[in-house]
N, C-alpha and C positions, 0 to 999 in steps of 0.2 A: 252662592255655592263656593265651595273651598275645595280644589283641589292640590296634588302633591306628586311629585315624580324623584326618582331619582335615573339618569343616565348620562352615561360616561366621564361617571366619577363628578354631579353635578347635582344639587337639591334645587329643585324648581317649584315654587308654591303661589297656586294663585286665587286668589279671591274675586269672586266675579258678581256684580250686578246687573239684573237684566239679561241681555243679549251680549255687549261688547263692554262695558265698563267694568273695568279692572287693575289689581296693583298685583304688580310680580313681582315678587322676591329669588332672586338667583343666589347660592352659598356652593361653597365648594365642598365634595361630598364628605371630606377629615374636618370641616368645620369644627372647633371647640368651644367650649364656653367662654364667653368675653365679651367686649365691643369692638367693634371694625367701623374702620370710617368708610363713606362711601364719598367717589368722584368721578368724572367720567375717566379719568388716568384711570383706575382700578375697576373700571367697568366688569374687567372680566373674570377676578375671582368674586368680587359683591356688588352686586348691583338691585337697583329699586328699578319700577318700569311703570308707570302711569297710563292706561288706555281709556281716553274718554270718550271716543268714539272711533268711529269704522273711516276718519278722513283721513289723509296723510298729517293733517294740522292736531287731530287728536292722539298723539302717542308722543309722551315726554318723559326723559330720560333723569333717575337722579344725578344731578353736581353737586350736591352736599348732601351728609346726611349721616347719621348710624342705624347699624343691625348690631342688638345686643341678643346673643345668645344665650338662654338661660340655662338649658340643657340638652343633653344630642346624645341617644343612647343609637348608638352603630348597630347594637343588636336588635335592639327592639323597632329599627326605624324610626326613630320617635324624635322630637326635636321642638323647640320653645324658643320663644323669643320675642322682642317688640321691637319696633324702627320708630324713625323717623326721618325726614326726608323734606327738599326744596326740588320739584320738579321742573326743567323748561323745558322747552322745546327749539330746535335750530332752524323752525319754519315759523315762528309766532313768536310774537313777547310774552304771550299767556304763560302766566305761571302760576303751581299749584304747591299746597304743603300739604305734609300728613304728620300730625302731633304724637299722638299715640295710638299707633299699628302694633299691631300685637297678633302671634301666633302660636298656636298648639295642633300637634299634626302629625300624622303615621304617613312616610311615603314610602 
């Protein structure tokens, strides 16, 4: 499942497997076309979000990465793009990559 929100002035898009296994993509809602680096510094206007499961040890944050926006029409709600991303975590060494994420999406 792929869902999409937008609230207060924020794009939230999450793709979900199962029950709890999930990548979120956070953008800021004037987002425009281009690449954005991702880090935990800049957490808060672009961020990736890894949930592998329902433990505290399962949800890893991206520190590197990009979101490359390919298109984002304001009016139409509508928004494109694909990442990629090096996940960890601050309670585990486990660490996870995502190659090629990719999205198309009405929020």
């Amino acid at each position: 499942n792929v869902t999409s929100s937008s609230i207060m002035g924020k794009i939230a898009i999450a793709a979900i497997r199962g029950g709890v296994e999930s990548i979120i993509v956070n953008l800021p809602g004037t987002v425009k076309p281009g690449t954005y680096d991702i880090s935990i510094e800049k957490s808060y206007d672009y961020s990736l979000m890894y949930i592998k499961n329902a433990t505290e040890k399962g949800v890893f944050n991206a520190d590197s990465g990009t979101i490359v926006i390919l298109s984002h029409d304001t009016t139409k709600k509508t928004i494109s793009g694909t990442f990629s991303a090096s996940f960890k975590s601050f309670l585990t060494t486990e660490k996870h990559e995502v190659n090629k994420g990719a999205f198309t999406i009405s929020y």
